[in-house]
C-alpha positions as CSV (number, residue, x, y, z in Angstrom):
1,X,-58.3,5.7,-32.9
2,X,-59.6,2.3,-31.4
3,X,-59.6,-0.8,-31.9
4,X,-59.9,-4.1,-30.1
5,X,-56.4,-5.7,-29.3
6,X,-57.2,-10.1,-30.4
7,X,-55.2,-12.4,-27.8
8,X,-51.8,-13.5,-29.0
9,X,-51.7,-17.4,-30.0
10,X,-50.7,-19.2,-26.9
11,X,-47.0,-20.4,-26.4
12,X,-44.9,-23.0,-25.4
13,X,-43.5,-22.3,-22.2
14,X,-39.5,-21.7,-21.8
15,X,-37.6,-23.5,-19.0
16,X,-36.3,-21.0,-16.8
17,X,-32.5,-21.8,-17.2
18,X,-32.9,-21.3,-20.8
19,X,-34.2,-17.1,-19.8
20,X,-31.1,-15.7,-21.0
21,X,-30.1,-18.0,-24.1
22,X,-33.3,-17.1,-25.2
23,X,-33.1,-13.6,-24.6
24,X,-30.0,-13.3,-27.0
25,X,-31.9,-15.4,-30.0
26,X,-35.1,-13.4,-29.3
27,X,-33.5,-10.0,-30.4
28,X,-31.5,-11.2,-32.8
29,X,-34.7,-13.0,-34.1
30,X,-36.5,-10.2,-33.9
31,X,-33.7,-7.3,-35.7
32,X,-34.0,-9.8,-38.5
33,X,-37.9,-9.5,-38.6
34,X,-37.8,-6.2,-38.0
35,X,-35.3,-4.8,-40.4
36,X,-37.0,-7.4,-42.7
37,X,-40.1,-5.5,-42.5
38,X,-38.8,-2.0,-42.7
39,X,-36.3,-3.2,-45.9
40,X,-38.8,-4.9,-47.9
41,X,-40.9,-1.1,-47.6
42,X,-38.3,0.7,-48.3
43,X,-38.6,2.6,-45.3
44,X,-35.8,4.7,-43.7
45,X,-35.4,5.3,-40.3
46,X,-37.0,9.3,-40.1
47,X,-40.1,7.7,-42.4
48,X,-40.8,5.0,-39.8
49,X,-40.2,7.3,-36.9
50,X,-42.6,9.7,-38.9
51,X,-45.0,7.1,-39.4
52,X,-45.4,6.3,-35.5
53,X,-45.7,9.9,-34.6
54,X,-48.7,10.0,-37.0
55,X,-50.9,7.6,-35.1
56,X,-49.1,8.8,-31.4
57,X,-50.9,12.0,-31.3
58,X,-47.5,13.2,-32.6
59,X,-45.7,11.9,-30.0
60,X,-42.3,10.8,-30.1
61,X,-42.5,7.1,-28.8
62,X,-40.2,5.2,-30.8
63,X,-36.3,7.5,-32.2
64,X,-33.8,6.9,-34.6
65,X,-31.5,5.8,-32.3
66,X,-34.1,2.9,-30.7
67,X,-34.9,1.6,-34.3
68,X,-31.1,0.7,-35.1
69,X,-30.5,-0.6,-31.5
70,X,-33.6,-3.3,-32.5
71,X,-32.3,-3.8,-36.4
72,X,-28.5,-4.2,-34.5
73,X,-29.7,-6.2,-31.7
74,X,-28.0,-3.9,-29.3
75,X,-31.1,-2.7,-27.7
76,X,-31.3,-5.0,-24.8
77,X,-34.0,-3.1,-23.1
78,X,-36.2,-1.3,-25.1
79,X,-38.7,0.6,-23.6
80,X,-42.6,-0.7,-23.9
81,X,-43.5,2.4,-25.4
82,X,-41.4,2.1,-28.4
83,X,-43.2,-1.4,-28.8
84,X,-46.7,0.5,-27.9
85,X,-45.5,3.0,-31.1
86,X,-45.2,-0.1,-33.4
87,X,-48.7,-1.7,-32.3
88,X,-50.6,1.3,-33.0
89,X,-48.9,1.6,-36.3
90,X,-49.6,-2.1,-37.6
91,X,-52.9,-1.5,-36.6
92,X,-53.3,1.3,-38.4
93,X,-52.3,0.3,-41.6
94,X,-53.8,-2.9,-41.0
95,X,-57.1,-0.4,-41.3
96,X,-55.9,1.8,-43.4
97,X,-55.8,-0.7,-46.6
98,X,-58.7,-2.5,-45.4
99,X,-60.9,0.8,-44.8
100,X,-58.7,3.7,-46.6
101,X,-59.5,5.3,-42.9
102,X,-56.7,6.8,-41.1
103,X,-54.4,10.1,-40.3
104,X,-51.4,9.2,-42.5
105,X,-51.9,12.0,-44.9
106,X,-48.8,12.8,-46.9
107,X,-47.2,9.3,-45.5
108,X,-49.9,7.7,-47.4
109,X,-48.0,6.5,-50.0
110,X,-45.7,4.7,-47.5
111,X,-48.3,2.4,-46.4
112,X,-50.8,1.9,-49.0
113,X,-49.1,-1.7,-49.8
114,X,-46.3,-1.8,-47.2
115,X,-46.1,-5.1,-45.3
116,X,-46.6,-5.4,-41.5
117,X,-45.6,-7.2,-38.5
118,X,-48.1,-9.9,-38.0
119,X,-48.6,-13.0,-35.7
120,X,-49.6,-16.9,-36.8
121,X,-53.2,-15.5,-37.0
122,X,-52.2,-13.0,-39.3
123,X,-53.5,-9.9,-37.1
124,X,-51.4,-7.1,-36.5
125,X,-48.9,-8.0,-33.6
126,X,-49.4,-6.3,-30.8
127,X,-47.1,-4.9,-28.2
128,X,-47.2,-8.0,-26.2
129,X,-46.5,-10.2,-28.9
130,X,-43.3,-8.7,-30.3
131,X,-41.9,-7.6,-26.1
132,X,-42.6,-12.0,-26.4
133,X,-40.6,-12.8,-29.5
134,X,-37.5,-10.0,-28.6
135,X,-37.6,-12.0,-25.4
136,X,-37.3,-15.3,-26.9
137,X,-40.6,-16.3,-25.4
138,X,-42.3,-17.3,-28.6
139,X,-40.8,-17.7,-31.9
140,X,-40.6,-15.3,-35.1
141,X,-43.6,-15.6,-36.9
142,X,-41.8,-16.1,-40.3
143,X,-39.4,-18.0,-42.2
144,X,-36.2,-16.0,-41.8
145,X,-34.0,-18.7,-43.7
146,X,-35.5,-17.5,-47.2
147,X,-33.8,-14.8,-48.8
148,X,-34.9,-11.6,-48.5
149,X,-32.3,-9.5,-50.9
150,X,-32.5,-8.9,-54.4
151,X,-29.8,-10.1,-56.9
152,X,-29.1,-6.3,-57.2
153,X,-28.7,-5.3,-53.4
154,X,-26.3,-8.6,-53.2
155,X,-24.3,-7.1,-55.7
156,X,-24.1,-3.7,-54.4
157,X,-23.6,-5.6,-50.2
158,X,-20.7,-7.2,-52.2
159,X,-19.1,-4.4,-53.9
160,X,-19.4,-2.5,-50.6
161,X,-17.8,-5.4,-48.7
162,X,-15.0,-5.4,-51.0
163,X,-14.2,-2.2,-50.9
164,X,-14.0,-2.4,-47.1
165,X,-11.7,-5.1,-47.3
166,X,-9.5,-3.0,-49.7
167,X,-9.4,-0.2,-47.2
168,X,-8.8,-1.8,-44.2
169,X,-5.7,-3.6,-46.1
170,X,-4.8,-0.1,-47.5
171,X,-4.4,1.2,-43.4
172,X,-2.6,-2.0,-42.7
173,X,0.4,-1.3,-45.5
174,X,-1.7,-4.4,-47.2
175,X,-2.1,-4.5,-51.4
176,X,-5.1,-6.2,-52.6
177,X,-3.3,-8.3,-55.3
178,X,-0.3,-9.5,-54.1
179,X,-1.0,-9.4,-50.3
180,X,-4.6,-11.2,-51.0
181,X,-3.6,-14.8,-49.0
182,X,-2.9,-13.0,-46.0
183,X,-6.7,-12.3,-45.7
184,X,-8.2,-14.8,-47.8
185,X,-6.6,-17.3,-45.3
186,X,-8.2,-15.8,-42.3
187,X,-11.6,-16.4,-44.1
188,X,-13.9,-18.8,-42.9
189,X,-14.7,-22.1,-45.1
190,X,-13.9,-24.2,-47.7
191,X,-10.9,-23.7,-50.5
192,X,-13.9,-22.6,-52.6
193,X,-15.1,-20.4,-50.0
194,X,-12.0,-18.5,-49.8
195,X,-11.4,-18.7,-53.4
196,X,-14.1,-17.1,-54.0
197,X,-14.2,-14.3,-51.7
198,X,-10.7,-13.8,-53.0
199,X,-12.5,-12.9,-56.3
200,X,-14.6,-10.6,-54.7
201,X,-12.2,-8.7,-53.0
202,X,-10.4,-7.8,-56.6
203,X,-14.0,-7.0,-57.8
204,X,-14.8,-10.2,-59.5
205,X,-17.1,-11.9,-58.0
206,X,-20.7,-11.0,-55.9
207,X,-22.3,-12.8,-53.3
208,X,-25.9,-14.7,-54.0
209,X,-28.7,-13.3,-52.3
210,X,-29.4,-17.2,-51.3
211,X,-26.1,-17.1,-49.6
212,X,-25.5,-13.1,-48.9
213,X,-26.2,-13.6,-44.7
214,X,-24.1,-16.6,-44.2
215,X,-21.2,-15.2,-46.3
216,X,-21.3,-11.7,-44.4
217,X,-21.4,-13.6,-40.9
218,X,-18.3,-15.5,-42.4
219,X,-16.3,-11.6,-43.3
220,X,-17.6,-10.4,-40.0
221,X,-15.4,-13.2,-38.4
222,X,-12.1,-12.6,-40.5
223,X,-12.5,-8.9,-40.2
224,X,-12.9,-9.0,-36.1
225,X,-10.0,-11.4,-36.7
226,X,-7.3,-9.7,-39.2
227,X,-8.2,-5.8,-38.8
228,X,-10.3,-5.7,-35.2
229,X,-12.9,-4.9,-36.7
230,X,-15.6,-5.0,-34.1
231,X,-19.0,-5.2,-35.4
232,X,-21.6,-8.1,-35.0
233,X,-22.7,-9.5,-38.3
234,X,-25.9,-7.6,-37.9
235,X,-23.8,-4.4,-37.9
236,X,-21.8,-5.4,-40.4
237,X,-24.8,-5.8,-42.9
238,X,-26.4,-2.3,-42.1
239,X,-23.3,-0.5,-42.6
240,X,-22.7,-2.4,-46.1
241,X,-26.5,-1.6,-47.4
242,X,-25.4,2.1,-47.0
């Protein structure tokens, strides 16, 4: 396969002190893009994996294990092949549904309308262009504030966060109805907040999609609290999608 690589849009330069601040947003920018992309195609980690190998010459550039460390943030170093991996791929499907031309074969259907990592110019990023945003060199490309959950994956986040909470108060000698203020109080917000997340511990009550992020950074906080429960709000929502 070829094709010609366009030059990134240029950048704002980043003061040098500012490095490492901006190397913590940058992947946590990008695990949202990222998982964003991979989410919205209903993609699981072995069909992305599967997907690179197909325009790698079957090579194994980018693993399971790499994919969660960028959707987790935890992968503070990824190697530039696994970016290299997810340029080739873009690119490819960029041609793919402009041309039908490519090796995808039974991955077709994967990719025939999937949506791909682009920059401002709306080419295919390249493997500079995303190594810039995980650095915090340039920023994401899209508007990560708007929701990107359906009303039914908030529902089944919430259920699965409330059955969480119910199990780590079970281990702790905790019931759910009568012991409720000794967690609800460790939640962060207003009186509504809590009230409310009270609710959807007993199973009455969801989170919004409009409000699932904010509300899951909120539990991640009065579970690391309460229960030491160590897991970064990132974490926290991949485990509760399962």
């Amino acid at each position: 396969m070829t094709y010609s690589v366009l030059s990134p849009p240029d950048r704002d330069a980043v003061v040098a002190s500012e490095l490492e601040a901006k190397a913590e947003e940058g992947a946590l920018a990008f695990g949202k893009w990222f998982t964003r992309v991979m989410d919205g195609n209903g993609w699981s980690h072995p069909q992305l994996v599967a997907l690179c190998k197909s325009v790698t010459g079957e090579k194994a550039f980018l693993h399971s294990s790499q994919i969660a460390g960028l959707r987790q943030a935890r992968l503070k170093s990824p190697g530039p092949r696994s970016f290299a991996a997810l340029e080739y791929l873009w690119y490819s499907i960029d041609r793919y549904q402009k041309e039908y031309q490519g090796q995808f074969g039974r991955l077709a259907s994967l990719v025939e309308s999937a949506e791909i990592m682009r920059d401002p110019n709306g080419n295919p990023a390249s493997l500079g262009y995303m190594l810039e945003v995980f650095s915090g060199l340039r920023p994401v490309p899209v508007d990560l504030s708007k929701a990107s959950y359906s009303e039914d994956q908030a529902e089944r986040i919430s259920n699965n966060a409330a059955r969480l909470v119910r199990r780590l108060m079970a281990i702790d000698d905790l019931d759910p109805v009568f012991d409720i203020d000794q967690v609800v109080n460790r939640f962060p917000g207003s009186s509504e907040a809590k009230a409310n997340f009270a609710a959807l511990v007993k199973g009455e009550a969801s989170w919004t999609s409009d409000d699932l992020e904010t509300q899951v950074a909120s539990l991640t906080r009065m579970l690391r609290d309460k229960f030491k429960h160590e897991r970064n709000a990132t974490e926290l929502l991949e485990e509760l999608k399962k």
